[in-house]
C-alpha positions as CSV (number, residue, x, y, z in Angstrom):
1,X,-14.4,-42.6,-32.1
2,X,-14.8,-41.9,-28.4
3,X,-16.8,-44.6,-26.5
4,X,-19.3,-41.8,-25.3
5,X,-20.0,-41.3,-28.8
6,X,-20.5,-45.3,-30.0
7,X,-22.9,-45.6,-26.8
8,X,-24.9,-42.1,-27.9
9,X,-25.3,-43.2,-31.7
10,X,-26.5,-46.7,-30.4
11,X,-28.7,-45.7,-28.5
12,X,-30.3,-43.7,-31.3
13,X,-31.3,-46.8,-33.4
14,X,-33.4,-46.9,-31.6
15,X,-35.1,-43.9,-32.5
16,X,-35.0,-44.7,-36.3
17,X,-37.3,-47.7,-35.5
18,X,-39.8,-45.4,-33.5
19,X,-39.6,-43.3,-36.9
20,X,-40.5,-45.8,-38.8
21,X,-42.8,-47.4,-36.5
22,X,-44.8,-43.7,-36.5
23,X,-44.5,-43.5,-40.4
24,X,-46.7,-46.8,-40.6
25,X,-49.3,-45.7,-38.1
26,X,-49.7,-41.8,-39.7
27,X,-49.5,-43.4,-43.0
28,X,-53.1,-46.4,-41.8
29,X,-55.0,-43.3,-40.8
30,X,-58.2,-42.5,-43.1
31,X,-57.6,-39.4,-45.5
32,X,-58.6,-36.1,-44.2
33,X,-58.2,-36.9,-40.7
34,X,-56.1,-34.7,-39.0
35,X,-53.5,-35.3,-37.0
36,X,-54.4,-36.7,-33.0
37,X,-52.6,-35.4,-29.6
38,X,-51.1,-39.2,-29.6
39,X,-48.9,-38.9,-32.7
40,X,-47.7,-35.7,-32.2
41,X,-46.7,-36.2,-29.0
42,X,-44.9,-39.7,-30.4
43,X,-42.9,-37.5,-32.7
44,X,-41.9,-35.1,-29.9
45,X,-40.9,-37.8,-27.8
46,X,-38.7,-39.1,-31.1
47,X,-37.0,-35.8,-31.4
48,X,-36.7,-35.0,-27.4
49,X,-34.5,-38.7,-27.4
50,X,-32.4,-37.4,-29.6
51,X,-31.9,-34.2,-27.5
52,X,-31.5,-36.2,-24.6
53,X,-28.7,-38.3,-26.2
54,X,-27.0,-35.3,-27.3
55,X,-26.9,-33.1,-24.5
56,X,-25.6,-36.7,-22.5
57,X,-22.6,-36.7,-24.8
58,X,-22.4,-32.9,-24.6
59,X,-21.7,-33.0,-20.6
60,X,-19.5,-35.6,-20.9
61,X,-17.4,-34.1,-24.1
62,X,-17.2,-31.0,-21.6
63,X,-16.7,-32.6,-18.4
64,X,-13.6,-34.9,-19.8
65,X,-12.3,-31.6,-21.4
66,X,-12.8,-29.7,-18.4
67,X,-10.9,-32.1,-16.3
68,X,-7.9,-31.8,-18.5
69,X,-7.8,-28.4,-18.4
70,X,-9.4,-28.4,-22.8
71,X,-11.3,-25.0,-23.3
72,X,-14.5,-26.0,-25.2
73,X,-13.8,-25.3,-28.6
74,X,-18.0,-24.5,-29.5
75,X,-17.6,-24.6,-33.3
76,X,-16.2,-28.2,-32.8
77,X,-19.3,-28.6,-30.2
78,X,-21.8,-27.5,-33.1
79,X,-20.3,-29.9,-36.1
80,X,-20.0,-32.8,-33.5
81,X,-24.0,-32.8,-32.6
82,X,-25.3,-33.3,-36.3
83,X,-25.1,-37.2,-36.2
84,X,-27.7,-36.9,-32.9
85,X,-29.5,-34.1,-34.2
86,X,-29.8,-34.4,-38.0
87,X,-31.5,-37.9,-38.0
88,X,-34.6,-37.4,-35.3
89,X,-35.0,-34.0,-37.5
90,X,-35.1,-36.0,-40.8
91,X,-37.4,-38.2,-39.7
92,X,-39.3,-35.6,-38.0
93,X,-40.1,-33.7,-41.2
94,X,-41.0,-36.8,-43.1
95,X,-43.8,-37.6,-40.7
96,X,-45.1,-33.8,-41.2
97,X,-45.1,-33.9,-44.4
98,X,-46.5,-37.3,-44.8
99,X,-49.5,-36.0,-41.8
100,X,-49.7,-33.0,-44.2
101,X,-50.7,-35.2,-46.9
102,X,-53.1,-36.8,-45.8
103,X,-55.1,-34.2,-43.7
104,X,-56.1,-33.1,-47.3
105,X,-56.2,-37.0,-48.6
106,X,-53.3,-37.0,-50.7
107,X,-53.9,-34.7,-53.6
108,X,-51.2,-33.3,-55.6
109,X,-48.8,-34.7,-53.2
110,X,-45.0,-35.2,-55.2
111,X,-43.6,-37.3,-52.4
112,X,-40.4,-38.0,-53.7
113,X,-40.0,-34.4,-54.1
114,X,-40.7,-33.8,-50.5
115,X,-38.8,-36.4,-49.0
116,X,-35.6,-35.2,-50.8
117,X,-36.8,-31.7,-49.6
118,X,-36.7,-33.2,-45.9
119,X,-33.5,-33.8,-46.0
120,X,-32.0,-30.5,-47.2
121,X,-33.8,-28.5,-44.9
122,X,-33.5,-30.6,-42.0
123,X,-29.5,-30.4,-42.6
124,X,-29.7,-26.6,-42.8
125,X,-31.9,-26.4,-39.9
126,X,-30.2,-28.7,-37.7
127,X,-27.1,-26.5,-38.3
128,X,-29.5,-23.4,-37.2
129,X,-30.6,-25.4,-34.0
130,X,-26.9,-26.5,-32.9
131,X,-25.6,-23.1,-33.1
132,X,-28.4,-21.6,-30.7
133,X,-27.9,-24.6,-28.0
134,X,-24.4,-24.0,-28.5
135,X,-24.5,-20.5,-27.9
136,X,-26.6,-21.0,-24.8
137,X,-24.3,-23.5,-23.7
138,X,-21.2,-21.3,-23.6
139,X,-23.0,-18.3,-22.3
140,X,-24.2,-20.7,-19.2
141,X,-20.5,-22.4,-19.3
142,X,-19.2,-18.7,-18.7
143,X,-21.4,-17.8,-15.9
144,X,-20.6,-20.7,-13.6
145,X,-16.9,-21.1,-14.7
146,X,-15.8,-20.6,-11.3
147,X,-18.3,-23.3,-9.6
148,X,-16.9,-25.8,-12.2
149,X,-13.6,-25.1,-11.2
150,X,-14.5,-26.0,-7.4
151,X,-16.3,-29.2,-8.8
152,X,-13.4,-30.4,-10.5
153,X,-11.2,-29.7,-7.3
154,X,-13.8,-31.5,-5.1
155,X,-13.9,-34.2,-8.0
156,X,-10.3,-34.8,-8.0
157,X,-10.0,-34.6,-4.5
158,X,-12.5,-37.4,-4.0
159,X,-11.3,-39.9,-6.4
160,X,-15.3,-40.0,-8.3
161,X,-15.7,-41.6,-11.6
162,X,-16.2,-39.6,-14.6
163,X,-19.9,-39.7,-14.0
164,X,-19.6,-37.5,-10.9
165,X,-18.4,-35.0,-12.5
166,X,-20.7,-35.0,-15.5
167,X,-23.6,-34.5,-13.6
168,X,-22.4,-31.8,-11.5
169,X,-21.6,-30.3,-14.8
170,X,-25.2,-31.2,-16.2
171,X,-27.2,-30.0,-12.9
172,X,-25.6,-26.1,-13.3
173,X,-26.5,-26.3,-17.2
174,X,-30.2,-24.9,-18.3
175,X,-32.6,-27.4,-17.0
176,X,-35.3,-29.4,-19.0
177,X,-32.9,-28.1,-22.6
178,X,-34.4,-31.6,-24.0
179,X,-37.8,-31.2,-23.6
180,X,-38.0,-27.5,-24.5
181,X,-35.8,-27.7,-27.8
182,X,-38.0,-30.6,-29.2
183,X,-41.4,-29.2,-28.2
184,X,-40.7,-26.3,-30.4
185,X,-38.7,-27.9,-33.0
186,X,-41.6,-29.9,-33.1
187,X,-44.1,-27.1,-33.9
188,X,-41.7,-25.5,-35.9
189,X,-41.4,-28.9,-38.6
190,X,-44.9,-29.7,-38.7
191,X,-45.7,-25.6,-39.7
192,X,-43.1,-25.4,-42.1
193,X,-44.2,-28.9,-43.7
194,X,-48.0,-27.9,-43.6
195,X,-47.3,-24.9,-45.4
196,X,-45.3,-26.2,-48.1
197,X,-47.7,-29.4,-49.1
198,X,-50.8,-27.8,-48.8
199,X,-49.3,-24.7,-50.6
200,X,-48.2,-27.2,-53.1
201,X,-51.5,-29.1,-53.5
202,X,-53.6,-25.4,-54.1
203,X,-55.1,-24.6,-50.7
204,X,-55.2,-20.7,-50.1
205,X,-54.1,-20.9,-46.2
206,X,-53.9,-21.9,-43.1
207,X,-55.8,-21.8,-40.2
208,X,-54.0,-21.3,-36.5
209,X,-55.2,-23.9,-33.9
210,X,-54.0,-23.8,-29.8
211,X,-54.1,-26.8,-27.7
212,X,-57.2,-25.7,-26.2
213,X,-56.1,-26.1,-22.7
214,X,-55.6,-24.3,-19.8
215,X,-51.7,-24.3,-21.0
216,X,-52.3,-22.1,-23.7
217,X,-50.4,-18.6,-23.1
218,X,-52.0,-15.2,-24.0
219,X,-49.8,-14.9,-27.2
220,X,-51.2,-18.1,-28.9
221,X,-55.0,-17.4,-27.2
222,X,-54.6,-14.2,-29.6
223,X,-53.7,-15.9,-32.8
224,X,-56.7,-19.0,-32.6
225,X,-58.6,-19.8,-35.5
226,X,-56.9,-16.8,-37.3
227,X,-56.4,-17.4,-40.9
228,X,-53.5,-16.5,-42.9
229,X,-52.6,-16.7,-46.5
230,X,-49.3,-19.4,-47.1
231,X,-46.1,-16.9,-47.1
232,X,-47.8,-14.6,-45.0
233,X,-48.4,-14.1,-40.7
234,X,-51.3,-14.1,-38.6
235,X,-52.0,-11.4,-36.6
236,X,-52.6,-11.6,-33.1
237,X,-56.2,-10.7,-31.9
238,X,-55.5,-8.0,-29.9
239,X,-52.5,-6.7,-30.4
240,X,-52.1,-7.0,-34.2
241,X,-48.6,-8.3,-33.7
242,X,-47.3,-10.7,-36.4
243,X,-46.5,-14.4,-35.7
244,X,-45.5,-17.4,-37.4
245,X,-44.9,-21.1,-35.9
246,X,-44.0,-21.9,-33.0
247,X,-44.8,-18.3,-32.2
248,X,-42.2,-18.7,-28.8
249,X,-40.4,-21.8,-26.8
250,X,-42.3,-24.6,-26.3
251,X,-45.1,-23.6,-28.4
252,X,-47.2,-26.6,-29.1
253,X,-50.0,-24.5,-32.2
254,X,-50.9,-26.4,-35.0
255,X,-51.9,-25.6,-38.6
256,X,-55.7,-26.3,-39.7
257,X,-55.7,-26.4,-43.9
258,X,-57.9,-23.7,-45.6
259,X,-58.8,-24.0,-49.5
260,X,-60.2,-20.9,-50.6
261,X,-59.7,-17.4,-49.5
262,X,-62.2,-16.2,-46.7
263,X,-65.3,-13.8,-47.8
264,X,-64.0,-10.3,-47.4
């Protein structure tokens, strides 16, 4: 295994202890309370490490290949980011789920059931995510083929480390990719993992909640406090457009759990 890659899965113990660390605290919290700004921006910060450790050993995989004169081979660059990705997403799921539970105290909650459940889909979604940045990253790769080509003259020319070169690789690449990627995969794990307990335990719906800040977009000031059935989109205030969670990049909504059907 390539030293870039020890270093990178190293440094992502570390991220199995916050997991666990946030498991405890979710799992002390009173039944029925729902989940605070705190933890769910402890569980982004768990997931945007492990984007920042795999895009790291992305620029570096590229930059080494690059400097050989490798083309990228992006298939290979989608199957080699599941051991950064698929573990952060794992453990991201079994928080949701776990918060799910016990926003409605518990009841008829199969956690085994669930946990296994978390790691199925996080595998097939991690796949789903790898392929998008992957795409993204060869599209941007393509565009600035030629200024990467004057890099690795300059690079060679100076004598630099290997470092050098990865970041002038990493500064022409879509900026703040971390961040952005685990904001919404974020949203996206706690809405899937809402819907599927409290489904599950016999509540009707859900109920769409923004941040309630002066970040909030139009699209998302258009869907709060709608209410939708489980299996079925909330349509936007205004526009009666149909959206589920995260309802675009970066989108940091939040489920509310609704028992019984509103009055017609």
């Amino acid at each position: 295994m390539p030293n870039t890659a020890i270093t990178a899965l190293l440094r992502l113990g570390f991220l199995g202890t916050l997991s666990a660390q946030l498991l405890q605290m979710i799992a002390r919290r009173p039944a029925g309370v729902p989940l605070s700004v705190m933890e769910r921006d402890a569980v982004e910060r768990m997931m945007q490490g492990a984007m920042v450790v795999y895009f790291d050993y992305q620029y570096q995989r590229l930059a080494e290949m690059l400097a050989n004169g490798i083309s990228p081979d992006w298939a290979l660059e989608e199957a080699s980011g599941i051991p950064y990705l698929l573990p952060s997403l794992v453990a991201g799921y079994q928080l949701s789920v776990l918060t799910a539970g016990v926003e409605i105290g518990g009841i008829g909650v199969d956690w085994t059931l669930y946990n296994q459940a978390a790691s199925t889909w996080a595998r097939e979604h991690t796949a789903e995510v790898l392929r998008t940045i992957s795409d993204t990253t060869a599209k941007r790769y393509s565009e600035v083929a030629d200024d990467i080509a004057e890099d690795i003259a300059k690079w060679i020319e100076a004598g630099d480390p290997m470092p050098k070169l990865v970041q002038a690789l990493s500064e022409k690449m879509p900026k703040d990719r971390a961040a952005m990627v685990a904001s919404t995969e974020t949203t996206r794990a706690f809405a899937k993992s809402n819907e599927e307990v409290w489904s599950e335990a016999g509540y009707w719906g859900r109920r769409w909640v923004t941040a309630q800040d002066e970040r909030v977009c139009e699209i998302c000031q258009g869907l709060d406090d709608q209410v939708a059935k489980h299996g079925e989109s909330f349509k936007h205030k205004d526009t009666s457009a149909e959206y589920q969670q995260p309802a675009h990049v970066r989108c940091r909504c939040g489920y509310q759990p609704v028992l019984d059907a509103p009055d017609a």
